[in-house]
mmCIF entry with sequence, helices, sheets and N, C-alpha, C, O atoms, coordinates in Angstrom:
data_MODEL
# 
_entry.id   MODEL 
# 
_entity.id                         1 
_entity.type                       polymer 
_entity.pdbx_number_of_molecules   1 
# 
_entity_poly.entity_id                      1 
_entity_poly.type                           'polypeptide(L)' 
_entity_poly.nstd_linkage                   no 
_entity_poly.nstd_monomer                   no 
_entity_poly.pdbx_seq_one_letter_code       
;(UNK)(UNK)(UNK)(UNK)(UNK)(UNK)(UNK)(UNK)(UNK)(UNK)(UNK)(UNK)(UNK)(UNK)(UNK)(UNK)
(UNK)(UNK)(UNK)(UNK)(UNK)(UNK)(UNK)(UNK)(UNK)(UNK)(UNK)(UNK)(UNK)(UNK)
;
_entity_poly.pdbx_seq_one_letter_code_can   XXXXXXXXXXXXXXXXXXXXXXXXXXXXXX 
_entity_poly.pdbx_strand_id                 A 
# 
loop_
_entity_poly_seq.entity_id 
_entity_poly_seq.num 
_entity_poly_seq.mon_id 
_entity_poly_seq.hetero 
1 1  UNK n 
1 2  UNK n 
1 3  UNK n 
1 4  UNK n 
1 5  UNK n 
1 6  UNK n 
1 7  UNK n 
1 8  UNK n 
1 9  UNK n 
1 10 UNK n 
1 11 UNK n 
1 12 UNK n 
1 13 UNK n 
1 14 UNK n 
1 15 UNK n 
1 16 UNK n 
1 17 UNK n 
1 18 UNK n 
1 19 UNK n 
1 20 UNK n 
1 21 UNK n 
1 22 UNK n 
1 23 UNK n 
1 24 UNK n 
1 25 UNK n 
1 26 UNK n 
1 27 UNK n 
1 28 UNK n 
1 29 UNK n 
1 30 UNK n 
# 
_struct_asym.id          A 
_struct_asym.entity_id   1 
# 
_struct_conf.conf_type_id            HELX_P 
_struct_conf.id                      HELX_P1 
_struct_conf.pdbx_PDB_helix_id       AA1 
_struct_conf.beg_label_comp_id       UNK 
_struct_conf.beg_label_asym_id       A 
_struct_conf.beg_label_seq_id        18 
_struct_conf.pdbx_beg_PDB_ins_code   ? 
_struct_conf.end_label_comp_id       UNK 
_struct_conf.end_label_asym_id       A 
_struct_conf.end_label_seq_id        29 
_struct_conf.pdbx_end_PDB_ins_code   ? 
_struct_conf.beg_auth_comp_id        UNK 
_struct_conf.beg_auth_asym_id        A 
_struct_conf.beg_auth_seq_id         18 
_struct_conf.end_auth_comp_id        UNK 
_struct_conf.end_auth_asym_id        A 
_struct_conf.end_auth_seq_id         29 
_struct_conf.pdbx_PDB_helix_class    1 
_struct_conf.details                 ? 
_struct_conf.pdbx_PDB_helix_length   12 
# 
_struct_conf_type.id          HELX_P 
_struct_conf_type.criteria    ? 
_struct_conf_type.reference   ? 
# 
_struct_sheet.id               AA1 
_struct_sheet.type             ? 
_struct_sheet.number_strands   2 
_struct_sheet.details          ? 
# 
_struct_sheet_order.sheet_id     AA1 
_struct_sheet_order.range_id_1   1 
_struct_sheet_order.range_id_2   2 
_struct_sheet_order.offset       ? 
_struct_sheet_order.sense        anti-parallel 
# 
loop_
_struct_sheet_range.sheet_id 
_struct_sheet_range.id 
_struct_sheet_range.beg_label_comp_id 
_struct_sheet_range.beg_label_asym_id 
_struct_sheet_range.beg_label_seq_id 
_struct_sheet_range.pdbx_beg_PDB_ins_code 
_struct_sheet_range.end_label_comp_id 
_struct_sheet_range.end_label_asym_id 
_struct_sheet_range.end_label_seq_id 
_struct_sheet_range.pdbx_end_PDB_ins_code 
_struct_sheet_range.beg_auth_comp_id 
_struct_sheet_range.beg_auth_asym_id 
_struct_sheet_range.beg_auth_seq_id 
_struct_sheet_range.end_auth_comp_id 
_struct_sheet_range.end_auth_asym_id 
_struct_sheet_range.end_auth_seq_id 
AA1 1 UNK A 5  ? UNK A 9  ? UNK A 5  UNK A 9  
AA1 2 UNK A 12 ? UNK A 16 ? UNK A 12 UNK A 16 
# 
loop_
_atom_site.group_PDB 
_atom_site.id 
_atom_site.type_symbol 
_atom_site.label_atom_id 
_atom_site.label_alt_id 
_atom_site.label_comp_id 
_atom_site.label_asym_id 
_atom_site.label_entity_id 
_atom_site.label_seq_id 
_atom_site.pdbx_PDB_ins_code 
_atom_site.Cartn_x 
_atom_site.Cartn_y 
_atom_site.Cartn_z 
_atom_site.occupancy 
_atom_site.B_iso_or_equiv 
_atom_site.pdbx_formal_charge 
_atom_site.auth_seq_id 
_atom_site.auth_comp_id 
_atom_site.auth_asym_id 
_atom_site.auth_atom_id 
_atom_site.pdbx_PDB_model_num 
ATOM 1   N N  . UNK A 1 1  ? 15.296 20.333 -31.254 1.00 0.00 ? 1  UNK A N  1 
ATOM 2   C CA . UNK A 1 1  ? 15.755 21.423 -30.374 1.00 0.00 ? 1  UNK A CA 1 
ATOM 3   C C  . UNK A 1 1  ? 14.944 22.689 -30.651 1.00 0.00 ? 1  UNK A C  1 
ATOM 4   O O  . UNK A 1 1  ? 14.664 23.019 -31.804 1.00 0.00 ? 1  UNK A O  1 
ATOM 5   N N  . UNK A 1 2  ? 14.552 23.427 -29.527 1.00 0.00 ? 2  UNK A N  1 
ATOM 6   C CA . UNK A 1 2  ? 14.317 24.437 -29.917 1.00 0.00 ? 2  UNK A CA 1 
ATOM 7   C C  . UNK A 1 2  ? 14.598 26.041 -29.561 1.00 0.00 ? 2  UNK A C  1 
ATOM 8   O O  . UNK A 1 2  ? 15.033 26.526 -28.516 1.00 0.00 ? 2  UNK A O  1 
ATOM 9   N N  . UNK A 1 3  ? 14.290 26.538 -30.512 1.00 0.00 ? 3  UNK A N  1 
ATOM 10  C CA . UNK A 1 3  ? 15.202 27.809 -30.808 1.00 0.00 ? 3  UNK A CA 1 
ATOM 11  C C  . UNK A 1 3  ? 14.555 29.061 -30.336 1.00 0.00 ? 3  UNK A C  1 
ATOM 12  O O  . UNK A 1 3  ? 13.421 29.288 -30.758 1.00 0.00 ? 3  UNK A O  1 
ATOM 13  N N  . UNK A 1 4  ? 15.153 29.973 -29.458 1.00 0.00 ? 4  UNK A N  1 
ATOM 14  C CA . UNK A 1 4  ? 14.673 31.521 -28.747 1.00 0.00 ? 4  UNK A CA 1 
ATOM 15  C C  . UNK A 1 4  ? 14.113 32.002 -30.179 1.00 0.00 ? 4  UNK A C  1 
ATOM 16  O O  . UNK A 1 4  ? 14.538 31.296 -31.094 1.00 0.00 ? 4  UNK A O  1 
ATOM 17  N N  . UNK A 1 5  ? 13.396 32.872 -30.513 1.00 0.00 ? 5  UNK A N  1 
ATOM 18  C CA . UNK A 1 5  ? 13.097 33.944 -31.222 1.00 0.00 ? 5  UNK A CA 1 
ATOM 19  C C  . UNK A 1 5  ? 13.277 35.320 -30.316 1.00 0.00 ? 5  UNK A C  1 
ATOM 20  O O  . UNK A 1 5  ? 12.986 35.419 -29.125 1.00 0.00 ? 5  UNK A O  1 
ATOM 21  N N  . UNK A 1 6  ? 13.818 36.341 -31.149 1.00 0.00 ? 6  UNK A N  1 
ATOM 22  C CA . UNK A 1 6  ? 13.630 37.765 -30.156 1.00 0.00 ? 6  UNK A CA 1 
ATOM 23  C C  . UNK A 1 6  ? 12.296 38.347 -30.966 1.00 0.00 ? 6  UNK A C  1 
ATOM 24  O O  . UNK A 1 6  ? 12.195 38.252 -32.189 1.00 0.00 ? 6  UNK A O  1 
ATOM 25  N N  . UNK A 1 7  ? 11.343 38.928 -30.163 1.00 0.00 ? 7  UNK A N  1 
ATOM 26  C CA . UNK A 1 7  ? 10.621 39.775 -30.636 1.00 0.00 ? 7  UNK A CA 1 
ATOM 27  C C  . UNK A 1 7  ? 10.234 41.097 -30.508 1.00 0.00 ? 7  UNK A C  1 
ATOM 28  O O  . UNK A 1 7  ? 10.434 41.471 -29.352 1.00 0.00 ? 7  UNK A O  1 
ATOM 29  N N  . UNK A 1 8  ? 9.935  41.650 -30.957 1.00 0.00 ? 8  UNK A N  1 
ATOM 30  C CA . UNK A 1 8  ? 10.175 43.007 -30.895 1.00 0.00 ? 8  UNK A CA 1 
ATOM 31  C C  . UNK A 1 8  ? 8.539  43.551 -31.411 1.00 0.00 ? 8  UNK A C  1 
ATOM 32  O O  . UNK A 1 8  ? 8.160  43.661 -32.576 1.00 0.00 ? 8  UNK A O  1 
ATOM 33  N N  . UNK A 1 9  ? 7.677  43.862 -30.048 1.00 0.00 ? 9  UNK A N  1 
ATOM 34  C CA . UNK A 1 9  ? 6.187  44.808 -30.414 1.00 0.00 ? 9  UNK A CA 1 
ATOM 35  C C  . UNK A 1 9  ? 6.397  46.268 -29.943 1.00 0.00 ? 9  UNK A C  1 
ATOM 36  O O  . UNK A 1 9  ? 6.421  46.723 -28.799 1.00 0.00 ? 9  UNK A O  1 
ATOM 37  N N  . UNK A 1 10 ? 6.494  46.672 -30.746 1.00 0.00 ? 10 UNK A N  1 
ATOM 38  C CA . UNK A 1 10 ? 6.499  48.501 -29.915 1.00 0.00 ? 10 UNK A CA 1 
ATOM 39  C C  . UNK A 1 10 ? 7.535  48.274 -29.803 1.00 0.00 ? 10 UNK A C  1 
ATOM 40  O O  . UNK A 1 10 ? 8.163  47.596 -30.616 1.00 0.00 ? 10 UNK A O  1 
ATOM 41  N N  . UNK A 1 11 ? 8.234  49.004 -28.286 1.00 0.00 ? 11 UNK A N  1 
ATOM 42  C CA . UNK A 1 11 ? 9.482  49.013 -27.767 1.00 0.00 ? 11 UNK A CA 1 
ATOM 43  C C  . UNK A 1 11 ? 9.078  48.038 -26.603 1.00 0.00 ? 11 UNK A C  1 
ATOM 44  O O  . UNK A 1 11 ? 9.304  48.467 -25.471 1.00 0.00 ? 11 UNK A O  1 
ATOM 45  N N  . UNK A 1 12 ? 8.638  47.063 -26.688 1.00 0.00 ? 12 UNK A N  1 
ATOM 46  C CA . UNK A 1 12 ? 8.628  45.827 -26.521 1.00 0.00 ? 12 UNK A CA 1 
ATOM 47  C C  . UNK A 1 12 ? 9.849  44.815 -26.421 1.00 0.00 ? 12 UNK A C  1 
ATOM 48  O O  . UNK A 1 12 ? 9.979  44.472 -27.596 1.00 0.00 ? 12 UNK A O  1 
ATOM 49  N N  . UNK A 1 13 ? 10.600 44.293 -25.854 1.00 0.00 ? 13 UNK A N  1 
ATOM 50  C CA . UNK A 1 13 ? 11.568 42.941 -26.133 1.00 0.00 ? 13 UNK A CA 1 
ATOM 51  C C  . UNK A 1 13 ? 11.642 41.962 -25.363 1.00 0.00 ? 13 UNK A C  1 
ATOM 52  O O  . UNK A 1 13 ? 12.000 41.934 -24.186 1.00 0.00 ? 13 UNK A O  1 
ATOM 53  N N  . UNK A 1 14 ? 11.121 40.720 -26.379 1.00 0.00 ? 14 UNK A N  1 
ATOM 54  C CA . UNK A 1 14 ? 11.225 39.682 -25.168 1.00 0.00 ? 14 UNK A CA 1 
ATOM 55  C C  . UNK A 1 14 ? 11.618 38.560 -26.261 1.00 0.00 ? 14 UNK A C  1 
ATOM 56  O O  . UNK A 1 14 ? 11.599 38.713 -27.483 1.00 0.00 ? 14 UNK A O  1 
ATOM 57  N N  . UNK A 1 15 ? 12.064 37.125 -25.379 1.00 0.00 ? 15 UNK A N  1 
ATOM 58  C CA . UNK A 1 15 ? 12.351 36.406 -26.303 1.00 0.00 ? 15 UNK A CA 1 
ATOM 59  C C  . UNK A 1 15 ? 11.542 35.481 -26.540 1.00 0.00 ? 15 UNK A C  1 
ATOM 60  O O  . UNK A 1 15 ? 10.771 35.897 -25.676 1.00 0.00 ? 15 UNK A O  1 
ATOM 61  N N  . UNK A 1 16 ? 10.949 34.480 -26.985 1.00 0.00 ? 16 UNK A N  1 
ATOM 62  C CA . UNK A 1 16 ? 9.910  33.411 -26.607 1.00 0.00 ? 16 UNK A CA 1 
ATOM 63  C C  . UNK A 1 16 ? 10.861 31.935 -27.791 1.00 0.00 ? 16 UNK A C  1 
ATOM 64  O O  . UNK A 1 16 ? 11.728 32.080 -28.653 1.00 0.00 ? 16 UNK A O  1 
ATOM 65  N N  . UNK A 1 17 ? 10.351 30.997 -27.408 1.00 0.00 ? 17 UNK A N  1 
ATOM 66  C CA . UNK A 1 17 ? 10.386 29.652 -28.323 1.00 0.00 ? 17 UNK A CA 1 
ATOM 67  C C  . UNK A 1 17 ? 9.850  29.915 -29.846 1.00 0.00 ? 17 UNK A C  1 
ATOM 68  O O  . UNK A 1 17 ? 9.117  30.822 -30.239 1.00 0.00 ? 17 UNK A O  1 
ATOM 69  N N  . UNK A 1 18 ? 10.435 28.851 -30.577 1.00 0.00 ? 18 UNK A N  1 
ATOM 70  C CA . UNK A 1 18 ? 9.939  29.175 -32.338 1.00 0.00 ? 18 UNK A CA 1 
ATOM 71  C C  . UNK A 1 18 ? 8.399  28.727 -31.822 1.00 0.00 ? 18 UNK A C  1 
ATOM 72  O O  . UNK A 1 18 ? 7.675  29.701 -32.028 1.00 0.00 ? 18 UNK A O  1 
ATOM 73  N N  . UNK A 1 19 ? 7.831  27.922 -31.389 1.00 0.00 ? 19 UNK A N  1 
ATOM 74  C CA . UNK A 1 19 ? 7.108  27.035 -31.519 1.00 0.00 ? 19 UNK A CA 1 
ATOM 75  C C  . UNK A 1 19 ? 5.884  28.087 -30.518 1.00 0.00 ? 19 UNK A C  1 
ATOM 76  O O  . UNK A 1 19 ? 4.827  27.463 -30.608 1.00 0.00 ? 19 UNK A O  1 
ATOM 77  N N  . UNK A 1 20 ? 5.737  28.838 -30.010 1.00 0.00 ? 20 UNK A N  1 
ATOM 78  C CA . UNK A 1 20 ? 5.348  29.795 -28.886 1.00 0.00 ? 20 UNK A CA 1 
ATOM 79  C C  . UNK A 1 20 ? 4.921  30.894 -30.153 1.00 0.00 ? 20 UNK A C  1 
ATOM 80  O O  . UNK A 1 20 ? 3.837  31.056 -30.714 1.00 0.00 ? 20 UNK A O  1 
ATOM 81  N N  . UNK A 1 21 ? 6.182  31.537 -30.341 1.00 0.00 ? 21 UNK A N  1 
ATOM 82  C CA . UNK A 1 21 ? 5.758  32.356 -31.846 1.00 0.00 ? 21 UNK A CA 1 
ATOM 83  C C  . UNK A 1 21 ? 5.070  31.791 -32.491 1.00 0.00 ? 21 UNK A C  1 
ATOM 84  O O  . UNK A 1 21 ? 3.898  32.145 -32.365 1.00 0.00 ? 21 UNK A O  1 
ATOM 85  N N  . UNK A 1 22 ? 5.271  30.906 -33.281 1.00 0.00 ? 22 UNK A N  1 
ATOM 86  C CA . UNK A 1 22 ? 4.055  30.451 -34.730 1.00 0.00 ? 22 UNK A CA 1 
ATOM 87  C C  . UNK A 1 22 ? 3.045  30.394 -33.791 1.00 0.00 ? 22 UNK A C  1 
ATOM 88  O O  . UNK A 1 22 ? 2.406  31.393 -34.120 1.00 0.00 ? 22 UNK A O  1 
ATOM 89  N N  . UNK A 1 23 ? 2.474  29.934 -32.881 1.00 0.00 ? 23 UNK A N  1 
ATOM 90  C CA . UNK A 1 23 ? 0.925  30.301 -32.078 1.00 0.00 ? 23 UNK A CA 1 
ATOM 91  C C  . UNK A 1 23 ? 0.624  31.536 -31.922 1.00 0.00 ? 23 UNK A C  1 
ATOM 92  O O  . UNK A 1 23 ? -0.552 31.831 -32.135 1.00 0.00 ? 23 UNK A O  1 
ATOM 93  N N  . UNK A 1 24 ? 1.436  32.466 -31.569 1.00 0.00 ? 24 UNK A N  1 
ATOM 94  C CA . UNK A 1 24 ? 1.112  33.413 -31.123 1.00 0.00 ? 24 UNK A CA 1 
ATOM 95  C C  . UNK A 1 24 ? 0.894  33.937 -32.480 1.00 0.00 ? 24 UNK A C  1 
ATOM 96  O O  . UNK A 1 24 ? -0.271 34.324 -32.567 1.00 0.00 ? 24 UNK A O  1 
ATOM 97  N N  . UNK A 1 25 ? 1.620  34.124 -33.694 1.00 0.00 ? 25 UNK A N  1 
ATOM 98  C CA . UNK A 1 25 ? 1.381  34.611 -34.851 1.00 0.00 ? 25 UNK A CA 1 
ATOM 99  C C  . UNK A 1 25 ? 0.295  33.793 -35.577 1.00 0.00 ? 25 UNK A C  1 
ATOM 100 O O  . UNK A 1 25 ? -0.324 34.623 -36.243 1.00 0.00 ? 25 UNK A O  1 
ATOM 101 N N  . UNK A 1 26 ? -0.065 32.974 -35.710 1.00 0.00 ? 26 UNK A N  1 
ATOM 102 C CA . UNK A 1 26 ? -1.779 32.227 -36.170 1.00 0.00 ? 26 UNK A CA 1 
ATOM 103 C C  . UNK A 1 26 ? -2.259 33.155 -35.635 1.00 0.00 ? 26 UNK A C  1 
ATOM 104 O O  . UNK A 1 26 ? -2.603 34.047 -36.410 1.00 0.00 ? 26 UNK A O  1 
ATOM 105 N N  . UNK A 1 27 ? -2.571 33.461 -33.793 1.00 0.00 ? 27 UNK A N  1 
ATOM 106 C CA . UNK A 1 27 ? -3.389 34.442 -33.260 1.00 0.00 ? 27 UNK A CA 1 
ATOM 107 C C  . UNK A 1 27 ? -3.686 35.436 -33.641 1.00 0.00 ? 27 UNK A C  1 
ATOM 108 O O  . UNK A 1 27 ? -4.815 35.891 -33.824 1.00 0.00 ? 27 UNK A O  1 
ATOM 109 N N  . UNK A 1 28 ? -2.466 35.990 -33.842 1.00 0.00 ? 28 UNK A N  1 
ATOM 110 C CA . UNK A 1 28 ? -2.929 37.070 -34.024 1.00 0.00 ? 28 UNK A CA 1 
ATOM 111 C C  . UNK A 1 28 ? -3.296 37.453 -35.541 1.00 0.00 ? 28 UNK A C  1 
ATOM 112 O O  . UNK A 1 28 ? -3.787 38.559 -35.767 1.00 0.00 ? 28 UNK A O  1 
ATOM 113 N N  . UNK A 1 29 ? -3.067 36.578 -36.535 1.00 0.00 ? 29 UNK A N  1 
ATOM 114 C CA . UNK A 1 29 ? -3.913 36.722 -38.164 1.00 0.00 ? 29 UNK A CA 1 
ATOM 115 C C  . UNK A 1 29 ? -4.808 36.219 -38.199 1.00 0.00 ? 29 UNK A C  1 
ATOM 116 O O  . UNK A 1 29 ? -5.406 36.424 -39.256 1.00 0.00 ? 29 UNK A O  1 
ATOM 117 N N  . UNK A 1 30 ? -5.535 35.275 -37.207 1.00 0.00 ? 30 UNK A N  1 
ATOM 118 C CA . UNK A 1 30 ? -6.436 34.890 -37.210 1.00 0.00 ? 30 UNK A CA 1 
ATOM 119 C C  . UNK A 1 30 ? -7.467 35.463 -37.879 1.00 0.00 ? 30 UNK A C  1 
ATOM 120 O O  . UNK A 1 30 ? -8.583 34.944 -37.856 1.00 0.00 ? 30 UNK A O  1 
# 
């Protein structure tokens, strides 16, 4: 199953998938 994350950039809010996040966070430490 998978699970919303909320995220929060700036005053930013949106929610995305766990699995959406960990990509997007590799990206961006890339």
């Amino acid at each position: 199953m998978k699970k919303a994350i909320d995220v929060n950039i700036g005053k930013v809010n949106f929610t995305i998938e766990d699995d959406a996040y960990i990509r997007l966070k590799s990206y961006l430490t890339d």
